[in-house]
C-alpha positions as CSV (number, residue, x, y, z in Angstrom):
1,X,74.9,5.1,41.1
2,X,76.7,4.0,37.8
3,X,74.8,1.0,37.3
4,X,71.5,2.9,37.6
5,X,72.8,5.4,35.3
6,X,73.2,2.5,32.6
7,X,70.2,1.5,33.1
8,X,68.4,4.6,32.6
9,X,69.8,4.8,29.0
10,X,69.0,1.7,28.3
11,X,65.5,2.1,28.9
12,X,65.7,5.5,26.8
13,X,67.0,4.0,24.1
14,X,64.4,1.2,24.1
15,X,61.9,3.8,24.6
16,X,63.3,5.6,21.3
17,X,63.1,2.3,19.4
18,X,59.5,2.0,20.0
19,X,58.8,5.6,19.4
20,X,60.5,5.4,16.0
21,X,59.1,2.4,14.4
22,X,58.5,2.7,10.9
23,X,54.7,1.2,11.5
24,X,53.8,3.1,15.0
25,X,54.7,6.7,14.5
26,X,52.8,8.2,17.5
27,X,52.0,7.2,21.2
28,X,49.2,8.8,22.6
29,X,47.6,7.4,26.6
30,X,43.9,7.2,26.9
31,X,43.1,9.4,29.9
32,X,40.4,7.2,30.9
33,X,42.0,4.1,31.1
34,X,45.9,4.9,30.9
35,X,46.0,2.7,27.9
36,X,48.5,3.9,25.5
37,X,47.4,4.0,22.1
38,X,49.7,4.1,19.3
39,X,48.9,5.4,15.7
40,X,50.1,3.7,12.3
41,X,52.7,5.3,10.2
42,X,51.1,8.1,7.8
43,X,53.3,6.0,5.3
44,X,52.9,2.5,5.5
45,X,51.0,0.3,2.8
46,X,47.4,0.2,3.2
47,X,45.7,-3.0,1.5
48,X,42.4,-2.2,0.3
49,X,39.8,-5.4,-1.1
50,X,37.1,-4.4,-3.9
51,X,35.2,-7.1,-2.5
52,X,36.6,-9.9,0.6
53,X,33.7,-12.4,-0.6
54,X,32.8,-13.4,-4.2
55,X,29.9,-15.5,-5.2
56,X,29.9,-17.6,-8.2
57,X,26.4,-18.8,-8.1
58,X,25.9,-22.0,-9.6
59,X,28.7,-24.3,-11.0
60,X,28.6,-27.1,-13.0
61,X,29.8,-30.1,-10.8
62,X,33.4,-31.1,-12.0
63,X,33.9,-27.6,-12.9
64,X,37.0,-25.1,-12.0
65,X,35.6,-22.1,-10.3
66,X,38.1,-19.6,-10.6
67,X,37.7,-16.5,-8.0
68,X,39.3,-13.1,-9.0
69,X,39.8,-10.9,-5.8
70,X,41.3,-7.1,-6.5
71,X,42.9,-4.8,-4.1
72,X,44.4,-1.3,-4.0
73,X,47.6,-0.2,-2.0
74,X,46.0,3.2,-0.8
75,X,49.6,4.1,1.6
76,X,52.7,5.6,0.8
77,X,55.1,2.5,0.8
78,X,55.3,-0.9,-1.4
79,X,52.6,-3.2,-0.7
80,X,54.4,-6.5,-0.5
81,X,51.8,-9.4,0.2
82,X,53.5,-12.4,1.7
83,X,51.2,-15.3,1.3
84,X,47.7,-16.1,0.5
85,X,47.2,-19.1,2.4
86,X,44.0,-21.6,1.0
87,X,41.8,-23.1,4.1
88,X,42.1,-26.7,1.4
89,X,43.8,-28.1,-0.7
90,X,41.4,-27.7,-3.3
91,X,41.7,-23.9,-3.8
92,X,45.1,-23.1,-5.0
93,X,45.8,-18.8,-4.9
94,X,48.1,-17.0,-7.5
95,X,48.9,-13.2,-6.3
96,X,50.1,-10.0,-7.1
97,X,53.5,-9.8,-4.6
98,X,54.6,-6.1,-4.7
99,X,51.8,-3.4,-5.2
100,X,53.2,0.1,-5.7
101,X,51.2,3.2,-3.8
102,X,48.2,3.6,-5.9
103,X,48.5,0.6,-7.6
104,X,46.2,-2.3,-8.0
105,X,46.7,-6.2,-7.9
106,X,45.0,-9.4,-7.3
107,X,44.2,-12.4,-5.5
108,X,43.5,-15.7,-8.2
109,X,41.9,-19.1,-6.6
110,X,40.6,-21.9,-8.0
111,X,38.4,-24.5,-6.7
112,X,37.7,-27.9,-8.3
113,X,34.6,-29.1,-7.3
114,X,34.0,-32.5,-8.5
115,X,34.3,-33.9,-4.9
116,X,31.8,-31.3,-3.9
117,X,27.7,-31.0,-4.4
118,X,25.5,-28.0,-3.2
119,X,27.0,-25.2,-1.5
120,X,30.7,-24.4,-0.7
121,X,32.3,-21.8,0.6
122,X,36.3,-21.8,1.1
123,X,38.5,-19.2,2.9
124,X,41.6,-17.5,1.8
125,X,43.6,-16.0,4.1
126,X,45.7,-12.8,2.9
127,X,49.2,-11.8,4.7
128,X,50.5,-8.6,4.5
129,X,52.9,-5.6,5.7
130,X,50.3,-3.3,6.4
131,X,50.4,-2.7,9.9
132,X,47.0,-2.3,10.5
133,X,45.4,-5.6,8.8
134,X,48.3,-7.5,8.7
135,X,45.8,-10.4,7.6
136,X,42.7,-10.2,5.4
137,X,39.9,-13.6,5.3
138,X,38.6,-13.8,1.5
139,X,35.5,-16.3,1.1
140,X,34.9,-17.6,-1.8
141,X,31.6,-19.1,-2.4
142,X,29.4,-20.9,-5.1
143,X,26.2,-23.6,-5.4
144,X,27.9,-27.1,-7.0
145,X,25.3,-28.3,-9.3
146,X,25.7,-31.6,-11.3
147,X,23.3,-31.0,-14.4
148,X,23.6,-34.8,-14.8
149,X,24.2,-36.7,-12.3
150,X,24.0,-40.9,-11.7
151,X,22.1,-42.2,-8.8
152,X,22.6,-43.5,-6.6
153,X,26.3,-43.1,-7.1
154,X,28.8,-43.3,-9.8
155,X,30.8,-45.8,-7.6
156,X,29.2,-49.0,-8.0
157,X,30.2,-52.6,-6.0
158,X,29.5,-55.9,-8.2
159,X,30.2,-59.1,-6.0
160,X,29.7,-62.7,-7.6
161,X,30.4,-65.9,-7.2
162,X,32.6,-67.8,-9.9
163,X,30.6,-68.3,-13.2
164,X,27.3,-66.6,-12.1
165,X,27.6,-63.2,-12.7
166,X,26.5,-59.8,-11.3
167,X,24.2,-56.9,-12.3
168,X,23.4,-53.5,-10.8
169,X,20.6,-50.5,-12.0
170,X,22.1,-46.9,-12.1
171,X,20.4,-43.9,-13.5
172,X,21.8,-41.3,-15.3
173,X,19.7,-37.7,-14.3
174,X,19.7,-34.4,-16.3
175,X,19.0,-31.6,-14.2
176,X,19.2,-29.4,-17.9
177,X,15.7,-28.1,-18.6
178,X,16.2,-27.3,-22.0
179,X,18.4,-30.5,-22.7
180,X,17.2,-33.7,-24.7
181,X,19.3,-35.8,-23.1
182,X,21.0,-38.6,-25.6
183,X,23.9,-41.1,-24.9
184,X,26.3,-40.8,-27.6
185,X,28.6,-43.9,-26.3
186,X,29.6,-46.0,-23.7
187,X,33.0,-46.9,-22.9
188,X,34.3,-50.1,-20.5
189,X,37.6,-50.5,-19.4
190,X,37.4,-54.3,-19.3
191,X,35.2,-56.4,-21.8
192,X,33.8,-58.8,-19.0
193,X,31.9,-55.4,-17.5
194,X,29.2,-53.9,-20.1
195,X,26.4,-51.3,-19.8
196,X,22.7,-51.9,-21.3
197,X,20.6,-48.6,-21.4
198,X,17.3,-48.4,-21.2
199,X,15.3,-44.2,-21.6
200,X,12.9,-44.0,-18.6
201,X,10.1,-41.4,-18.6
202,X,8.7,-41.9,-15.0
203,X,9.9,-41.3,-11.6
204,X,12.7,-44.0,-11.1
205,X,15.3,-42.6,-9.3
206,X,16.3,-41.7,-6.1
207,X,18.8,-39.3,-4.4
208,X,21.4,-39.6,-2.0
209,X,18.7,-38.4,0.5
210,X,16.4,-41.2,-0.9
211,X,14.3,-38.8,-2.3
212,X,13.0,-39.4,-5.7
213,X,14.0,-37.4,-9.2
214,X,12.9,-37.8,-12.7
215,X,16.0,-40.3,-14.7
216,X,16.6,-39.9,-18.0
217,X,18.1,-43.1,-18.6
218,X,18.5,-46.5,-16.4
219,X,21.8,-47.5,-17.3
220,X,22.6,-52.0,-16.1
221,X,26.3,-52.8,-15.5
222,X,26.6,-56.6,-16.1
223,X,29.8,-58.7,-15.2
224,X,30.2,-61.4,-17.7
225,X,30.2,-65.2,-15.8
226,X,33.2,-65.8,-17.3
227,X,35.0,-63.2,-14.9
228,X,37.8,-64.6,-12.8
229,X,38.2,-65.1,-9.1
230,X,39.6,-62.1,-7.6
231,X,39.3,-58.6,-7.7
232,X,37.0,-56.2,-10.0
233,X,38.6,-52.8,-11.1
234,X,37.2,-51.1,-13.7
235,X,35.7,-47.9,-15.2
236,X,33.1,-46.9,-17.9
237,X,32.7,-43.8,-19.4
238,X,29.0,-42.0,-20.6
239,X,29.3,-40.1,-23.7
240,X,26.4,-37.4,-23.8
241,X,25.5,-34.6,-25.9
242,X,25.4,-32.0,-23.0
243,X,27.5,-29.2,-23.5
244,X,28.0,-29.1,-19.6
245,X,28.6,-32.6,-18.7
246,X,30.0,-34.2,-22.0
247,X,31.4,-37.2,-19.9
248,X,30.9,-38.6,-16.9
249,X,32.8,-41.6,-15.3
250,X,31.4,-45.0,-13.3
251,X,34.2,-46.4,-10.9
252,X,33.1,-50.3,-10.7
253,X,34.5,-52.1,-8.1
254,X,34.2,-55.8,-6.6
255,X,35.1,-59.3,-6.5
256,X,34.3,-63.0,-7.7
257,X,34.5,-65.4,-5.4
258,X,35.5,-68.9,-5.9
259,X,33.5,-71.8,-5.3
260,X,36.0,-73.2,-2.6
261,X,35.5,-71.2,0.6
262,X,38.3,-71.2,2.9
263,X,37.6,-70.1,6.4
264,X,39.8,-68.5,7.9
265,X,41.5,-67.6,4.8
266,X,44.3,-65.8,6.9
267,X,45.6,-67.3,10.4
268,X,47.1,-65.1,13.1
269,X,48.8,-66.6,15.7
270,X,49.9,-63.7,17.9
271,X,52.7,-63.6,19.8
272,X,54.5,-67.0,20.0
273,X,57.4,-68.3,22.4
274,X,60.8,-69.4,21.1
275,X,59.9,-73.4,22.5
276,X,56.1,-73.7,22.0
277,X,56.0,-76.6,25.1
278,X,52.3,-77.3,24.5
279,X,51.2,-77.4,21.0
280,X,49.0,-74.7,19.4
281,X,46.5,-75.8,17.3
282,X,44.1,-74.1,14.8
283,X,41.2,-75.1,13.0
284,X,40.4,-74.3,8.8
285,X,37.2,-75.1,7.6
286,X,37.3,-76.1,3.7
287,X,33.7,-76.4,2.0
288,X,32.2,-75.9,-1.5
289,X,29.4,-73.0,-1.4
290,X,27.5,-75.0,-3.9
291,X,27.6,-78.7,-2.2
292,X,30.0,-79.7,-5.0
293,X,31.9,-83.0,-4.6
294,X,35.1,-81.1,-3.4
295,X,38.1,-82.7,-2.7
296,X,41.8,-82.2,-1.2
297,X,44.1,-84.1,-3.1
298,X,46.9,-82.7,-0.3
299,X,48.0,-79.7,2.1
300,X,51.7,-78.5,1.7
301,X,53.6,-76.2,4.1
302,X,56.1,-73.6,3.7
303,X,57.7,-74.0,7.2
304,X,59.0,-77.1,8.1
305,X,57.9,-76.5,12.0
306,X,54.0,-76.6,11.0
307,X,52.2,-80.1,11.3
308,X,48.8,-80.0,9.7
309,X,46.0,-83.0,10.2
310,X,43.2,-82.9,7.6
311,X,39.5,-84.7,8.4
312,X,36.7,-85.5,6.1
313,X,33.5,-84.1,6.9
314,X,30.4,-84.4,5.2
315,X,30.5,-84.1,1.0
316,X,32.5,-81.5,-0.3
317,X,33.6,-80.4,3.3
318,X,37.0,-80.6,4.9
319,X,38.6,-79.7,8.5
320,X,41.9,-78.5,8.2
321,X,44.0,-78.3,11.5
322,X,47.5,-76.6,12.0
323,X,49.5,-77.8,14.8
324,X,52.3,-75.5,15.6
325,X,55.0,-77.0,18.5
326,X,58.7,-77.1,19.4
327,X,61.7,-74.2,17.9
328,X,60.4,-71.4,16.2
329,X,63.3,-68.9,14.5
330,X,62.8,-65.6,16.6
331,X,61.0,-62.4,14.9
332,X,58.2,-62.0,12.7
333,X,56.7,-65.6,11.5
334,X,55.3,-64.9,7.8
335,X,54.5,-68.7,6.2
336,X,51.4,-70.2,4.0
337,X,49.9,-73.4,3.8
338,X,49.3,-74.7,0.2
339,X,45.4,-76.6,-0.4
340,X,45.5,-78.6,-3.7
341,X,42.0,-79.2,-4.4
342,X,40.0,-81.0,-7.6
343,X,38.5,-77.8,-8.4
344,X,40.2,-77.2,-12.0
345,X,39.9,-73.3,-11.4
346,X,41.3,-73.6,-7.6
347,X,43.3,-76.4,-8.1
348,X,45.7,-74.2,-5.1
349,X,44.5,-72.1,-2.7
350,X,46.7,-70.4,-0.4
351,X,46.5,-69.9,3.7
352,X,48.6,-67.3,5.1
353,X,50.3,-67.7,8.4
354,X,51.4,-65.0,10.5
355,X,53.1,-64.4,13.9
356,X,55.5,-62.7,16.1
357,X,58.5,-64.9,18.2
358,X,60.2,-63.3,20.6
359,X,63.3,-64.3,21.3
């Protein structure tokens, strides 16, 4: 009889906790369903948008589009909004935190759209301590536009072999009616890349749909012969008179290959026993890509346990084989093979040699 007694006051007083929250003021039960309803606090916040979607219209690829969103706190209480979370990272949101009743405040975002072309629209999602739309979605939206543009794409790949070169066509498009288009400057990072230009009139382009547009200028990236082997990494930068677009920026990437072709030029050799009992062998293929009169004046190693036996083939062509046998140190096997060559720019070229012992 006691115990129930407790109990019965504990469920009164849980019952008076519910009734008295600050956000649900009144219970009322549906008589049609039993459902009880329960009506907001006559003095909570209220969070009230001008507008939950804005529209920019058309924006000027590589523009900011900055989005401001106003509210109203039409309750009683402090509005107090606690985060305006972006659906990207490329919108970042300022806010007003605490609104007083009758006050106003706003919501700021920014989107940078140079990684975007045609229409966008991002979320923002609003949290608050109104009790009734504890969460408000805010779109905004806009049309990217690049009024110029280069086709078929500002990244461009250059790939040559040692002392012949490389070239590739881009063309820069205005999509500025009332522009007369002109080049002021061009800009390279690295003296062995250079642009020519060239003012076209007729239909020369083509989109990334493969549709064709009007270009204004076919701009040539050339890569001197005297580049280096290895890798290309460059930029230029187009100077124009547009008052929209005053710059716009080629990535150029690439290699130069050397004459000496090393196949594989990377050996993997998987996982490998402590006592190799029966020897493993691989096979590297040395040739000369223009039938040049190579030749391998020696092979070095970096790990005493690799043998290597090096045949002749036809001219300028070599057969390199690696004989691995015997103790190998457990863990990760990380060695290179050295080729010394005649070829005065390749007079070394390096093999790498990887595996795994166990133990």
């Amino acid at each position: 009889m006691r115990r129930a007694f407790f109990w019965t006051l504990a469920l009164y007083a849980a019952g008076s906790l519910i009734i008295s929250s600050p956000a649900l003021a009144q219970t009322a039960t549906d008589p049609a369903t039993g459902a009880i309803e329960r009506t907001p606090d006559p003095n909570a916040p209220v969070i009230q948008f001008d507008a939950t979607s804005l529209d920019l219209g058309d924006v000027a690829k590589g523009d900011k589009a900055k989005y401001v969103f106003t509210f109203r706190n039409t309750g009683k209480t402090d509005l107090v909004i606690e985060k305006a979370k972006p659906s990207c990272g490329c919108t970042v949101a300022e806010f007003t935190k605490t609104v007083k009743p009758g006050e106003t405040g706003t919501v700021n975002a920014v989107v940078d759209t140079k990684r975007f072309r045609g229409p966008i629209a991002k979320t923002i999602t609003v949290t608050s301590n109104d009790p009734v739309t504890p969460k408000v979605h805010l779109q905004a939206k806009a049309n990217v536009k690049p009024f110029l543009d280069l086709l078929p794409s500002p990244h461009v790949f250059l790939r040559a072999d040692r002392g012949e070169g490389a070239s590739k066509v881009v063309t820069l498009v205005s999509y500025e009616d009332a522009l007369d288009l002109k080049i002021e400057k061009i800009e390279s990072s690295d003296p062995l890349i250079t642009v020519t230009q060239k003012p076209i009139l007729a239909t020369a382009a083509v989109d990334e749909e493969g549709k064709s547009v009007e270009g204004d200028f076919e701009l040539t990236v050339h890569l001197s012969k005297d580049a280096p082997v290895g890798r290309i990494n460059g930029t230029v930068e187009i100077y124009t008179n547009s008052p929209r677009v005053p710059q716009l920026t080629m990535q150029i990437r690439g290699n130069v290959r050397g004459l000496v072709q090393v196949r594989p030029s990377r050996v993997f050799l998987g996982n490998l026993p402590s006592k190799v009992e029966e020897p493993i062998k691989k096979t590297v293929r040395i040739t000369h890509r223009k039938g040049g009169d190579l030749q391998i004046k020696g092979v070095d190693s970096s790990f005493a346990g690799f043998k290597t036996n090096l045949k002749k083939l036809e001219k300028g062509s070599y057969e390199l084989e690696l004989i691995i046998e015997g103790e190998l140190p457990p863990g990760t096997l990380d060695e290179h093979l050295t080729i010394h060559t005649n070829d005065p720019d390749e007079p070394e070229i390096m093999v790498r040699v990887r595996g795994q012992v166990g133990s």
